[in-house]
Structures are given as structure tokens and as C-alpha cells.
C-alpha positions in Angstrom: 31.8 -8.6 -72.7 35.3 -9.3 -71.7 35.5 -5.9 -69.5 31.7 -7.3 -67.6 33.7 -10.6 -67.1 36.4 -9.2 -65.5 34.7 -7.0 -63.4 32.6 -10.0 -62.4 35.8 -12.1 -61.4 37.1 -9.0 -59.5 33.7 -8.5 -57.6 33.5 -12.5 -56.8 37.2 -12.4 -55.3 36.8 -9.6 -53.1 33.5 -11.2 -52.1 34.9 -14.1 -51.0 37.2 -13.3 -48.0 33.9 -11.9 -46.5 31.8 -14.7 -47.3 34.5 -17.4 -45.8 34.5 -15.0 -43.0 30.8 -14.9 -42.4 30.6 -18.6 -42.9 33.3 -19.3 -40.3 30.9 -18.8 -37.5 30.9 -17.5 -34.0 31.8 -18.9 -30.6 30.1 -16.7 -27.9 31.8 -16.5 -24.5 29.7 -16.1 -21.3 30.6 -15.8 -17.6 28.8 -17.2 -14.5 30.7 -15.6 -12.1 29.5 -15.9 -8.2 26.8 -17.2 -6.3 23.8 -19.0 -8.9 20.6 -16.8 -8.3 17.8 -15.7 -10.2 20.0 -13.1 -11.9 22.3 -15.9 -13.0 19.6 -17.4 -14.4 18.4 -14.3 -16.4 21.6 -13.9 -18.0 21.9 -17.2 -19.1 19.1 -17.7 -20.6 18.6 -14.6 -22.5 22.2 -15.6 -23.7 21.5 -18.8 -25.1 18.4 -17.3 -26.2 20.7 -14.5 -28.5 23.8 -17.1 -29.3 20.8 -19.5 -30.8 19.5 -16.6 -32.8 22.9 -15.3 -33.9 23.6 -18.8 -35.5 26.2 -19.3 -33.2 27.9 -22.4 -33.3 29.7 -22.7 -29.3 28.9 -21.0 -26.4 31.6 -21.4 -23.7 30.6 -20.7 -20.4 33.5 -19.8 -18.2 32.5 -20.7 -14.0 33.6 -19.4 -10.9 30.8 -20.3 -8.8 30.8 -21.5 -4.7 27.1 -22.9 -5.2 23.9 -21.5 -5.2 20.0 -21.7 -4.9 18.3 -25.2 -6.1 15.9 -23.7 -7.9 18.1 -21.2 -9.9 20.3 -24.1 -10.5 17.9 -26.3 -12.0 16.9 -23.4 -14.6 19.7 -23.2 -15.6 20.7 -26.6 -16.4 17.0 -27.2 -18.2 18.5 -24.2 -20.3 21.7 -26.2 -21.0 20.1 -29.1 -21.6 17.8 -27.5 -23.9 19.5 -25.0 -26.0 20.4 -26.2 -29.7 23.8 -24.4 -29.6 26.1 -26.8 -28.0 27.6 -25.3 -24.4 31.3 -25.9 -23.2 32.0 -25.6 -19.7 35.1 -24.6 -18.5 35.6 -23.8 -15.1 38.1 -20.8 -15.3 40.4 -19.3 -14.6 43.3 -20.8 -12.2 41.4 -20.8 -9.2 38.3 -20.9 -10.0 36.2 -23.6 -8.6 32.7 -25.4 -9.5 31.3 -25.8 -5.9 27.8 -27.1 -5.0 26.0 -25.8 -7.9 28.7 -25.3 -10.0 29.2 -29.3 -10.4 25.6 -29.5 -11.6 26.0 -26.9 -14.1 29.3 -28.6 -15.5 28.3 -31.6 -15.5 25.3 -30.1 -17.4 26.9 -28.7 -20.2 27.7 -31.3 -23.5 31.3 -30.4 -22.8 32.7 -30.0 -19.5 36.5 -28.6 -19.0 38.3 -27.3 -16.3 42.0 -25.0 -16.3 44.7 -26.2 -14.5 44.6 -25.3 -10.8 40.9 -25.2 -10.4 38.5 -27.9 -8.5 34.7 -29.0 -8.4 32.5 -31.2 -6.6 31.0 -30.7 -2.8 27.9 -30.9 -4.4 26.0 -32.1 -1.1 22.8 -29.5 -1.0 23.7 -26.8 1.7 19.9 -27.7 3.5 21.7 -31.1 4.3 23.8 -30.9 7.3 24.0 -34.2 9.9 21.7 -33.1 11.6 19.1 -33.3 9.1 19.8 -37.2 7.8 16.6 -38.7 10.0 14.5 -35.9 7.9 12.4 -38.3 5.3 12.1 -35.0 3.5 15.9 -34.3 3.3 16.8 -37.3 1.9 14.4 -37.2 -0.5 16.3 -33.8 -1.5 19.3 -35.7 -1.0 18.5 -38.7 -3.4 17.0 -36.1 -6.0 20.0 -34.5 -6.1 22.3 -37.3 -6.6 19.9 -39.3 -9.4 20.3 -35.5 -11.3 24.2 -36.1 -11.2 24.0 -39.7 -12.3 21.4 -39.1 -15.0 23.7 -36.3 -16.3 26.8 -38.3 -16.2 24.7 -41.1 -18.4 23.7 -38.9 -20.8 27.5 -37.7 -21.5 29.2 -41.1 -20.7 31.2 -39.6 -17.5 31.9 -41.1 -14.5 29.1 -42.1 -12.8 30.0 -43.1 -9.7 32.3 -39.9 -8.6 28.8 -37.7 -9.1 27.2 -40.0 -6.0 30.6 -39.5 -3.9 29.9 -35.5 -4.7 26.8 -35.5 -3.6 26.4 -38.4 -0.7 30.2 -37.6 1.0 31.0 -34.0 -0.3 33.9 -35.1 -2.7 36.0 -32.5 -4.5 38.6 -33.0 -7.6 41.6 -31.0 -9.4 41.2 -30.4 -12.9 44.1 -33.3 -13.6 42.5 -36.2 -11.2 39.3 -35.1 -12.4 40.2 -35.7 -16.2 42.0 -38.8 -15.1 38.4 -40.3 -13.6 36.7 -39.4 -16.7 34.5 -36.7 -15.0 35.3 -34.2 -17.5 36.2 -34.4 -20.8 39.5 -32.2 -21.0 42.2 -29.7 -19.7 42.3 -26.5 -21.4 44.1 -23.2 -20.4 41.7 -20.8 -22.2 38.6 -20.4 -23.2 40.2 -20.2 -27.1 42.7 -22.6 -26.2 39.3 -25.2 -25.6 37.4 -23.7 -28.9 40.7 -25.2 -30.7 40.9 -28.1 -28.9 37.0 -28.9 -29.7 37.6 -29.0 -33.3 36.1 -32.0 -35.0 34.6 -33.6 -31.7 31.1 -35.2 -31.9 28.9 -33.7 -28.9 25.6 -34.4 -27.6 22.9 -31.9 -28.7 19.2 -32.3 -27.7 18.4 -35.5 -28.7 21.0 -35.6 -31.5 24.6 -35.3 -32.7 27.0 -32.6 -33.9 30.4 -32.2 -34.9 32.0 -29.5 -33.7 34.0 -27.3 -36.4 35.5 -24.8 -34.2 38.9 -24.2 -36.3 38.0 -20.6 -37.6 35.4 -19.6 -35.3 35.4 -15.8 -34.3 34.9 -15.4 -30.3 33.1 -12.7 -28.9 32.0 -12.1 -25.4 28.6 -11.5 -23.9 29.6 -10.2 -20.4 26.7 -9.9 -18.3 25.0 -6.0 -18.3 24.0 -3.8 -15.8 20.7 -5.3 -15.2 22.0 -8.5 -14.5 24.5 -7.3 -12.0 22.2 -4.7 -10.4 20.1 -8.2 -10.2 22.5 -9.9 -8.5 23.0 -7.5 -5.7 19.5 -6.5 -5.0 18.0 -10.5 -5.9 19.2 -11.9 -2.0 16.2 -12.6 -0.6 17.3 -10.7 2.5 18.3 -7.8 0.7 14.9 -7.8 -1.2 12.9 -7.6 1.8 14.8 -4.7 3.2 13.8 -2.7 0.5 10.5 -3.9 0.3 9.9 -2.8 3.7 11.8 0.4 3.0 9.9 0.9 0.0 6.8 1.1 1.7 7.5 2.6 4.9 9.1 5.0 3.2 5.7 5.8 1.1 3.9 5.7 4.0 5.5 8.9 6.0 5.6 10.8 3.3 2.0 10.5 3.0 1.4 11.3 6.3 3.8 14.0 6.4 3.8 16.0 2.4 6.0 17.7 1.8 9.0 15.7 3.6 10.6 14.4 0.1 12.9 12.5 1.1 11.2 9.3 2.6 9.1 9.7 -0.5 11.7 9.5 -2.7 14.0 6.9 -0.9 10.2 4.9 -0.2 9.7 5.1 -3.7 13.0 4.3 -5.3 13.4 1.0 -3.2 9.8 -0.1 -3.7 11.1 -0.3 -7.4 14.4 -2.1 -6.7 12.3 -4.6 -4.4 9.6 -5.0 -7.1 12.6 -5.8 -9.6 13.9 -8.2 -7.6 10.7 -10.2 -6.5 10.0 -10.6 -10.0 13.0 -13.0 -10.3 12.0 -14.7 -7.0 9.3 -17.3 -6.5 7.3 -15.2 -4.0 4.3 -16.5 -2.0 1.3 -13.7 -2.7 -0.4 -14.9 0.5 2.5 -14.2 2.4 2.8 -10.9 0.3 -0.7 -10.1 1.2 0.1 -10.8 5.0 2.5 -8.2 4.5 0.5 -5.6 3.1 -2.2 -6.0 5.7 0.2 -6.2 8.1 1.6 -3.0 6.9 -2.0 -1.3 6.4 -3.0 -2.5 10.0 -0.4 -1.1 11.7 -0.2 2.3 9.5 -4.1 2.4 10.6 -3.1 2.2 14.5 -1.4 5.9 13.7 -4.5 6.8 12.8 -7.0 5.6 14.6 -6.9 5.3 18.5 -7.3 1.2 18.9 -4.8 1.3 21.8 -2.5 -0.9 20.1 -4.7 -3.6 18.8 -4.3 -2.5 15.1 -0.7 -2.4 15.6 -0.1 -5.5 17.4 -2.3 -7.6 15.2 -0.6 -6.0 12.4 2.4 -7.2 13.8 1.4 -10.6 14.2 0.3 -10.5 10.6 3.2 -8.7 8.8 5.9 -11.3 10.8 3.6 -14.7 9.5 3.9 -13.1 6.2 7.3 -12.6 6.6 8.1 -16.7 7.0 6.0 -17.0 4.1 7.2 -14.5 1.2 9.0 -17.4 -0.5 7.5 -20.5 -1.6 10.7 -22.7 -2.0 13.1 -24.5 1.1 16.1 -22.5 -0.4 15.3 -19.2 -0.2 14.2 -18.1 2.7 14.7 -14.5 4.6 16.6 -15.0 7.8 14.6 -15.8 11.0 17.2 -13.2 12.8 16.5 -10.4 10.3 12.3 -11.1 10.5 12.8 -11.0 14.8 14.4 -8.0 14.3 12.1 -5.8 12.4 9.0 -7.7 14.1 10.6 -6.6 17.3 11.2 -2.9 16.2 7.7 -2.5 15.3 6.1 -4.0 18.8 8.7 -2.1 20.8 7.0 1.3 18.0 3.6 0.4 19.4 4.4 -0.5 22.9 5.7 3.2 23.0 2.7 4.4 20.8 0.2 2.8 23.1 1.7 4.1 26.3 1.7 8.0 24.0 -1.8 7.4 24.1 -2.9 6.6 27.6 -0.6 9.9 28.6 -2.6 11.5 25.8 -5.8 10.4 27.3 -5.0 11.4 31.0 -4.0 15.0 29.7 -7.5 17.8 29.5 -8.0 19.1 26.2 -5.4 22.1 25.0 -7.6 22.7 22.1 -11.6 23.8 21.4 -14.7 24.1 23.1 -12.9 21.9 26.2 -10.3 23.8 26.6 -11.9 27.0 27.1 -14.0 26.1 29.2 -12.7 26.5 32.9 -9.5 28.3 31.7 -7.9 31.0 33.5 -8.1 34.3 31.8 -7.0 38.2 32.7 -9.1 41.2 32.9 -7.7 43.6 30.7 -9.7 46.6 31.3 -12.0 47.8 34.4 -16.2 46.7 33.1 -19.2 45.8 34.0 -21.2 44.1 32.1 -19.4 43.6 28.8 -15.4 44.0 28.4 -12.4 41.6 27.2 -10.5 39.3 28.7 -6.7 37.6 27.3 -6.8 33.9 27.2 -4.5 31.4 25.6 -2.6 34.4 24.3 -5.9 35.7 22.4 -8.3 38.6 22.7 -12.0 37.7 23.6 -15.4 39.1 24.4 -16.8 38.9 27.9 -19.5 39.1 30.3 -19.9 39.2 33.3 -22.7 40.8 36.0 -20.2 41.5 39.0 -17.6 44.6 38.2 -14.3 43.4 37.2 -11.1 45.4 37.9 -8.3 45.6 35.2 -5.5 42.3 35.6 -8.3 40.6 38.0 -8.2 36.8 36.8 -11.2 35.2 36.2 -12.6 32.1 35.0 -14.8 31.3 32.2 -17.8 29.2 32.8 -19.8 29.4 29.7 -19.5 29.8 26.1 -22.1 31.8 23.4 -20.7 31.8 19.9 -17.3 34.1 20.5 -18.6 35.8 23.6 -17.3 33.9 27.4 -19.2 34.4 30.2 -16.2 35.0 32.9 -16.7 34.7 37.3 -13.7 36.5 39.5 -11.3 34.1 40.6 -11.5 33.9 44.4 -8.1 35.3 45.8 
């Protein structure tokens, strides 16, 4: 008995060290790094979504941001506001800056921290310029924006009144005059520097409380993956239409020429990407559709001799659809980059249309038409029944009048493979 209760001491001490550890809890660190997008939005939320289910206990979201879409930035706070592991912002490193978007998001987060040398604020919504202050519509968007700032502010007991200056007149802070105003909460160097510092602090989670205990925490980094970062670079709207339009042009000669490969491939690998990206993007399917016919209309002019009105209407068609892919004011693709690609394909059909009417002027080179009234050579002395070369080809022919060897002659009737042929007048 006395050996079982030593071994049972032994086995409990080197258990212990692992359960203190294990019990100590972990503090996840995440970066939002660049412009706030559907990608950023992705990330975020799937790591929230993993730090809740880990049992985490912080989640310290570094930012670097200049600003960003509306709509991606209001998913992202709603995921903030809504996760039940408590979120420190910290604007980081030196030089980093919380622009636009940014100052939502911090303000946002139940803890909001900045590093020495960095600044937030200009939080006026980019669609605002001067010119657009008599617009009922964009000072609704205006007023929206800053009641978000003040309601946030509320719920963390921050300034209220700097969050109207951000939005209404553009204002920016340093991280020292912005702890001094009470629009953040602290200064910290690092984000392990602020997981020490938030040790024993009472936050605002969801509708309730916590106390932070952030002593012994172990931090481990959830960098965003490859997905997320392709995301980012493909999830421009301007960028996504490109390779939509590559995508399917690309399809299309490739199944108009097989064979080709390449356009296939490129068509197809960039129809992907694009699909990848529009799936992050609120996309309009009627403007989508407009596309598509668009597309299909003037692929159809290729094939079928409308004299342009497939094409042009198709035209018409793809460009409306163009202006309304995306169902939100903030994303939008450029009005230059739509000209341009509507322009390409009228000046294609212009040039298409004017193929024709050549085409249409020209006789036939080909068939029954073409035979008939060609120029051939005698290539033996007959009467009667002989051959004749024509188009660079051997054929039957008859005729009633003698013919003399290299004697040109005309044909002026067809029966199955047999011409009927008259001398050509000298």
C-alpha cells in the first residue's frame, strides 16, 4: 500500500505542471493588415470563430489599416461586438495607423490600444467629399456613420465627442493625445506587453462582464493563410471583373478554336479565381445575368451573320450589367475600366461588321457557286468527253465543239462531277 501511495503522489506531481499549464489559457494574436475587404472579413471571423472554440481567453488583434469598404467594415465589427472571447485592439506597430475603417474597428473592440508613434481617426466615409454635402443621401451615410462611433464610444465609456470630430471634420490622434482624451484605453509597446498590462481589468463582453486574467496566458499567432491573402489580391472589385471577363472570353475561343489550350486554360483558371472572389462580394445577379447575355449575344454575332446587331446589343447589355455587378455604393468597378472594355468590344464589331459587308461583296470561292463560270484549262485535245484543271483539281468534261489541249474554257453547267465547259473567246 505504501509503494501505490507513492506512486500516486509521484504521478499527481508530475501531473500538475501540465494541468497548471493547460489551465493557464491562451491569448490568440491576429493581424488586420491593409485595406478592410471581404477577405479581411473572412479571416476574422473564422478566427474568432476558432479562438471561441479553443477556449481562448484574449484575442489581440494587431491593425495596420488606411480604411476600407463599409460593408466589410460593419462585418467585422458585428463580429467584434459579438464574439464571447473578449478582443484587444492594438494598433501596431510604430507606424501603424487606424485610418477610416480602422477607427471603427478600434473603437469596436472591448479594449482599444495603440503603440507609441502610431495615429487613428479620419474616419469621414471616403463617398463623402464637399461636393457631395447637399446629397440628402450622403448625409444620411454621414449621420449613420457618426451615431456608429458615438454608440460605440457609449458602450465602452470613451470619448464621445472626439468620434463626431472623426467622422464630421476628419480628426486624427497620436497614440499619447489619444490616451490623454480618453479615446482609448492604454499605451502598450507590444502585443505581450498589453496581454500583461490587461491583467485583472473588468471588460465588456456581450451583454456582460469579465475579468481579465491574462498573467500566465500562452500567445500564439493565427496569421492569416493563403486563402485569405490570395482573397485579398483577387477580392478588388476591379480586379474580379477582369478575370471574370477573362474567364469567359477565354472559354469562349477555345471553344470556337479546340485544340488552342491555352485560352482554355487561362479562360478556365481565372473563371475560378473570379468565382472565388464574387463569392465574398455582394454581387447583383441581374447585373450578372446582363453580363452573361451580353457575353452570349455578342459570341452569337461570330456566328451568325446579324451585321452587328447581336454584337452591339450585346454590348449595350454586357456594359448595363457592368454598372450593376455590385449591389452596394462602396464597391463599385471603375466607370474608366467598364468604357474601356465596352469600347474594345464596339470598336471588335465595328471591324467585324465591315469583315462582313467585304465578305458579302466578294463571289463565292467555295461549292456549287464557285464552279460555276470559273476559268478552267484543256488539258488534252477531245471532243466530246475529256478533262479540264480547275481550282488546282482534275475534272470531267463535256463539251460538243473540239477542244485543243491548254485552250481555256468556261464552265457553264454542272451534272453530278461532270462540267459542261464552252471555249473561251480569244
Amino acid at each position: 500500500m505504501l509503494r501505490l501511495s507513492a506512486l500516486f503522489t509521484l504521478i499527481c506531481c508530475l501531473a500538475l505542471p501540465v494541468a497548471a499549464s493547460a489551465s493557464a489559457g491562451v491569448a490568440v494574436v491576429m493581424t488586420l493588415n491593409g485595406a478592410i475587404g471581404p477577405a479581411s472579413v473572412r479571416y476574422l471571423t473564422r478566427g474568432l470563430a476558432r479562438a471561441a472554440d479553443q477556449d481562448a481567453r484574449l484575442v489581440v488583434l494587431e491593425i495596420d489599416t488606411p480604411g476600407g469598404l463599409a460593408s466589410s467594415t460593419q462585418s467585422i465589427v458585428r463580429a467584434i461586438l459579438h464574439s464571447p472571447v473578449p478582443v484587444a485592439g492594438l494598433v501596431f506597430p510604430a507606424g501603424a495607423r487606424a485610418a477610416s475603417a480602422g477607427t471603427y474597428i478600434l473603437y469596436a473592440c472591448p479594449v482599444a490600444a495603440m503603440s507609441p508613434a502610431t495615429h487613428l481617426g479620419a474616419a469621414t466615409p471616403i463617398a463623402m467629399g464637399k461636393s457631395d454635402t447637399a446629397d440628402p443621401a450622403a448625409r444620411k451615410r454621414l449621420s449613420d456613420a457618426a451615431a456608429s462611433l458615438r454608440a460605440l464610444a457609449t458602450r465602452y465609456g470613451r470619448n464621445v465627442d472626439w468620434g463626431a470630430a472623426a467622422v464630421h471634420k476628419g480628426a486624427s490622434l497620436t497614440a499619447a493625445e489619444a490616451q490623454r482624451m480618453h479615446v482609448i484605453d492604454l499605451v502598450a509597446t507590444s502585443p505581450e506587453a498589453l496581454i500583461l498590462a490587461l491583467d485583472g481589468r473588468r471588460v465588456r463582453v456581450g451583454d456582460g462582464w469579465q475579468t481579465l486574467k491574462t498573467a500566465d496566458l500562452t500567445v500564439e499567432r493565427d496569421p492569416p493563410g493563403w486563402q485569405d491573402q490570395l482573397l485579398a489580391l483577387i477580392a478588388d472589385p476591379n480586379v474580379a471583373y477582369l478575370l471574370l471577363l477573362i474567364g469567359f472570353y477565354g472559354i469562349v475561343f477555345e471553344l470556337a478554336g479546340p485544340g488552342l489550350i491555352l485560352p482554355g486554360t487561362v479562360g478556365a483558371i481565372s473563371l475560378i479565381l473570379a468565382l472565388f472572389a464574387l463569392q465574398a462580394l455582394p454581387i447583383d445577379y441581374a447585373g450578372l445575368g446582363l453580363m452573361l447575355l451580353g457575353i452570349g449575344l455578342m459570341v452569337g454575332e461570330t456566328f451568325v451573320a446579324g451585321f452587328g446587331v447581336l454584337g452591339l446589343g450585346g454590348v449595350v447589355a454586357f456594359t448595363a450589367g457592368s454598372l450593376l455587378l455590385f449591389d452596394t455604393h462602396d464597391i463599385r468597378v471603375s466607370l474608366p475600366m467598364i468604357g474601356g472594355t465596352a469600347a474594345i468590344s464596339a470598336g471588335f464589331f465595328l471591324w467585324l461588321i465591315g469583315r462582313l459587308i467585304r465578305l458579302r461583296r466578294r463571289g463565292a470561292v467555295t461549292g456549287r457557286e464557285a464552279i460555276l463560270g470559273a476559268q478552267g484549262v484543256v488539258t488534252e485535245d477531245f471532243t466530246g468527253h475529256g478533262h479540264i484543271h480547275l481550282h488546282g483539281e482534275l475534272w470531267q468534261a463535256n463539251c460538243n465543239l473540239p477542244l485543243r489541249r491548254d485552250q481555256r474554257v468556261r464552265v457553264v453547267a454542272i451534272d453530278g462531277l461532270e462540267l459542261t465547259v464552252t471555249p473561251e473567246e480569244n
